[in-house]
C-alpha positions as CSV (number, residue, x, y, z in Angstrom):
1,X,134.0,100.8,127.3
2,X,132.8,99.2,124.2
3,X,134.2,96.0,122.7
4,X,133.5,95.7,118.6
5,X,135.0,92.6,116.8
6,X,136.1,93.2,113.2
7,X,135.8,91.0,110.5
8,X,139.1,92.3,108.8
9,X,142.1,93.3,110.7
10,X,145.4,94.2,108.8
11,X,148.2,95.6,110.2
12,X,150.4,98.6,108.4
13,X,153.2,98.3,106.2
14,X,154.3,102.2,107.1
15,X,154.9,101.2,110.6
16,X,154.7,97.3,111.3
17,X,153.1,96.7,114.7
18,X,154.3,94.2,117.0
19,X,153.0,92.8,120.2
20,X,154.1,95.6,122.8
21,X,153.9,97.8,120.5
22,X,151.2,101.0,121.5
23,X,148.7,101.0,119.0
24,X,145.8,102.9,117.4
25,X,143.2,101.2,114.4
26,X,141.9,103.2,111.4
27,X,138.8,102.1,110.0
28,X,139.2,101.9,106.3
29,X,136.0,101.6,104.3
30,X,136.3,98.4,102.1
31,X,139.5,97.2,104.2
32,X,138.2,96.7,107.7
33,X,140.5,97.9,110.6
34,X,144.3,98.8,110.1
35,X,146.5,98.5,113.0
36,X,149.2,101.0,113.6
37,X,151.7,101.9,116.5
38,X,150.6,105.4,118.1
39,X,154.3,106.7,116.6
40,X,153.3,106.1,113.0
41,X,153.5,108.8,111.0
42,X,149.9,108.1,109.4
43,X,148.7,107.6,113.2
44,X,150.3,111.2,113.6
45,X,148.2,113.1,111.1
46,X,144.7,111.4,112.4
47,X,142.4,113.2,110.1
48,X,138.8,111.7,110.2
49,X,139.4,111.7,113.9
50,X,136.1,109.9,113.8
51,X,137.5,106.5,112.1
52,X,140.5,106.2,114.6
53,X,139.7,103.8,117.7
54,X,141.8,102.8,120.8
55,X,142.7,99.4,120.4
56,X,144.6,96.7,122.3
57,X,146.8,93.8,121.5
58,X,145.1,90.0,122.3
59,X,146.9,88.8,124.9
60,X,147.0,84.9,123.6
61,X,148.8,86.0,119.9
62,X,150.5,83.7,118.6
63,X,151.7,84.3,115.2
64,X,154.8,85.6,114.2
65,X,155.3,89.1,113.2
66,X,157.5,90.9,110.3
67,X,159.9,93.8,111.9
68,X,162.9,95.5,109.9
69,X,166.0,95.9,111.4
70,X,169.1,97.9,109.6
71,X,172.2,97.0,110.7
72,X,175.6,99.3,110.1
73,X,178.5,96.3,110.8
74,X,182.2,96.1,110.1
75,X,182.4,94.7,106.8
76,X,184.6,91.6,107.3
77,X,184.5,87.8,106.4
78,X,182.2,85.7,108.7
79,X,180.3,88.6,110.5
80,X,177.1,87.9,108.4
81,X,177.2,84.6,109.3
82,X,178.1,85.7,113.4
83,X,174.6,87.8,112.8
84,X,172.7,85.4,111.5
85,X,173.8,82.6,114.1
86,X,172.7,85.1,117.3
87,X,169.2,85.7,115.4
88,X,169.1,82.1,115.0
89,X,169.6,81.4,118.6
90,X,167.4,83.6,119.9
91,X,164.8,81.9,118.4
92,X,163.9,84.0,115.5
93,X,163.9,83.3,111.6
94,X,165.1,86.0,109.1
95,X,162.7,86.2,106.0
96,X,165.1,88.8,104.0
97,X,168.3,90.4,103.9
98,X,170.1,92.9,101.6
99,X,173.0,94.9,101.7
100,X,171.6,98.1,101.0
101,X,175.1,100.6,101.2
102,X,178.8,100.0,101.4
103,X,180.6,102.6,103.0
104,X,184.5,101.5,102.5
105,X,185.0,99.7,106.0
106,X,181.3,99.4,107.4
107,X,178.3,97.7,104.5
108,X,174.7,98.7,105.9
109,X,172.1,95.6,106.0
110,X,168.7,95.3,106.1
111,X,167.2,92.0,107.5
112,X,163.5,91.6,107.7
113,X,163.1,89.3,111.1
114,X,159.8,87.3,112.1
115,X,159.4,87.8,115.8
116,X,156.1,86.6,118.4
117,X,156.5,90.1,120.5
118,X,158.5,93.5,121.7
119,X,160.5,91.3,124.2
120,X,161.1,88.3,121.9
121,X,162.5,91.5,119.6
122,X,164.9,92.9,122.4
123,X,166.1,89.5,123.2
124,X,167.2,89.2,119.4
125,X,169.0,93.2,120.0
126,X,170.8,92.3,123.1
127,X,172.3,89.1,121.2
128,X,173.4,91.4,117.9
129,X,174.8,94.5,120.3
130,X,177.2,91.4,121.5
131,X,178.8,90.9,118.4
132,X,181.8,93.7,118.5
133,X,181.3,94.3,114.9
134,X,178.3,95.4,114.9
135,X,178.1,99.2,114.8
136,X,174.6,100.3,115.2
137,X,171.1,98.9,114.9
138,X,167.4,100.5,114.3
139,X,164.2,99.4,113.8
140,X,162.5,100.4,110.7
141,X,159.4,102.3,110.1
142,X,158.6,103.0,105.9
């Protein structure tokens, strides 16, 4: 077992790793090491097997982490505001949201939500799936 520190650690846009997540780094010359979750569709391909390395999450982070969630809900007055309220009180801040389709009765959303870990993110689902016009959620992965 072999411990290296990097001086540059950036996490993917294609897949956004969160704490819980499973993940792999790629060592990316001029870039340092780029975190991705083992389900990632760059983490899939692995070519340069060689510049791939098992990695683990720090146990003590304690930052706040981008994750995109789209949302199919009943489109009615108020609901946005019934979804924003549960993310609010589950302790999480939303740092974008667009309407990206309307589909006649249902309007898909896409809200971009800061959250610390994978169970600070399921606490935020179990609060949305309570609200009865919400149709569907899933997490996105670009």
């Amino acid at each position: 077992f072999r411990r290296v520190l990097f001086r540059s650690v950036q996490f993917a846009k294609c897949c956004n790793p969160i704490p819980g997540d499973p993940i792999l780094g790629f060592i990316k010359k001029g870039q340092g090491l780029i975190i991705h979750t083992h389900d990632c569709r760059a983490s899939r391909s692995r070519g340069d097997r060689d510049k791939w390395v098992d990695v683990e999450w720090d146990p003590d982070t304690d930052r706040m982490f981008d994750v995109s969630l789209r949302m199919v809900i009943l489109d009615q007055r108020g609901v946005l505001a019934k979804v924003a309220a549960a993310i609010a009180n589950a302790g999480c801040n939303i740092a974008n949201v667009s309407v990206d389709e309307d589909h006649g009765m249902y309007a898909t959303n896409q809200f971009t939500l800061q959250v610390a870990n994978r169970q600070h993110l399921a606490k935020v689902l179990r609060s949305l799936r309570l609200i009865p016009e919400v149709v569907r959620i899933t997490r996105v992965r670009d």
